[in-house]
Structure formats: structure tokens, C-alpha cells
N, C-alpha and C positions, 0 to 999 in steps of 0.2 A: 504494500500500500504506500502512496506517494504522501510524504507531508509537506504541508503549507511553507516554504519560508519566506524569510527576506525577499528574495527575489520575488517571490510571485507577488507581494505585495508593490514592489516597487513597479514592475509592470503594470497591475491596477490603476496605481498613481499617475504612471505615467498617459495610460491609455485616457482614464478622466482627465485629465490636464489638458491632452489633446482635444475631447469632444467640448469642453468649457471654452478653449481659446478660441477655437471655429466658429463655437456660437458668441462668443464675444463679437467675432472679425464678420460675420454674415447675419447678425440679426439686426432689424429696422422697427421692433418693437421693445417698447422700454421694460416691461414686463419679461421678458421671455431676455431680453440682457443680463439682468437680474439673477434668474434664474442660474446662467452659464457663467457668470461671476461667484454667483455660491457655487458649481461644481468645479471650480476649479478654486477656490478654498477648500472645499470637501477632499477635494487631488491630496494639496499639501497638508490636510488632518492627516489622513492615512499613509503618506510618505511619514509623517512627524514622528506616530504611533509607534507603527513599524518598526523605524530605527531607534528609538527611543526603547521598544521590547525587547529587540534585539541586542542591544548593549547592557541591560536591564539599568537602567537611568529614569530618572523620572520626568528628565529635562522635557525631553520632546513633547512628550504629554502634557505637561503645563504648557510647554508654547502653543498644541491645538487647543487645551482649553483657553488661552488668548482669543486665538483668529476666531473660534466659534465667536465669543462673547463680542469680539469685535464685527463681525459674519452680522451679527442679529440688531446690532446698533446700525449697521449701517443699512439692513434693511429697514426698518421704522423710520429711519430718516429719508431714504429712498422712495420707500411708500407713501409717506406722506405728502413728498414733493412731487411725487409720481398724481395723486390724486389732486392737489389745486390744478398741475398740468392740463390733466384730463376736464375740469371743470371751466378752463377758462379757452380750452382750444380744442376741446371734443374730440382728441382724439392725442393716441401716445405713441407715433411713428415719428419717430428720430427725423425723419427727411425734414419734417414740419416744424421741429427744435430746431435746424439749422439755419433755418427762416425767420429767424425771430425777430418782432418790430418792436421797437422802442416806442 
């Protein structure tokens, strides 16, 4: 039977990292940015974890629990601004944020 290591995790990280930054580079909605911005926080939780079990340190693990806590502030602040967005221009495609009139 095969087991889990290092490696297979860091592969995981890596592959999430990759589909987070595609969707950072090819989404035109604010919401689903969002979204690929926490999976590529999510990426380096599990890179953090990982190597942080693997050395048996506790380091890495408080630095995810960071980004998490950091991860969830900057959605609320996100969303927030995300919804007056939506309220004062009906609608939350990036093309229309680059248009902005004074």
C-alpha cells in the first residue's frame, strides 16, 4: 500500500496554485476573483501544513493559521465593497470597474 507524503502534498499545492492563478488571470467577474484568490491561499495553507508536519515544527501551521485569518478579513472587506459596487452600477464585471467616472 502506497502512503501519503511530502511530495504528494506538495503536488496538490502546486496543482491548486495553478487553477487559483488562471482564475485570477481569466476571470471578468468580481465574485468568482474572489473565489481563485482564496484557492490559491488555500494552495499555500496546504504547502505550509505539509512542510511544517513534515519537519514536525509548528511554524508553518501558525503561518496558515495567519493567511486563513487574514483569507477571511479580506473577504468581509471584499464583500462589502463588492456589494455598494453592485448597488451603485448593477452589475460586478471588472471590464465596467475599469470605466470608472469620477
Amino acid at each position: 500500500m502506497m502512503e501519503i507524503g511530502l511530495n504528494h502534498y506538495l503536488v496538490l499545492s502546486t496543482i491548486l496554485f495553478a487553477i487559483g492563478l488562471v482564475g485570477v488571470m481569466r476571470r471578468k467577474n468580481l465574485l468568482l476573483l474572489f473565489f481563485a484568490t482564496e484557492i490559491l491561499l488555500n494552495a499555500v495553507n496546504v504547502a505550509f501544513a505539509a512542510i511544517s508536519h513534515y519537519y514536525g515544527d509548528l511554524t508553518g501551521q501558525m503561518f496558515a493559521f495567519f493567511v486563513i485569518a487574514i483569507a477571511a478579513s479580506e473577504v468581509a472587506v471584499g464583500l462589502g465593497l463588492l456589494i455598494v459596487w453592485y448597488k451603485r452600477h448593477n452589475s460586478i464585471d471588472l471590464d465596467a470597474l475599469t470605466t470608472m467616472k469620477g
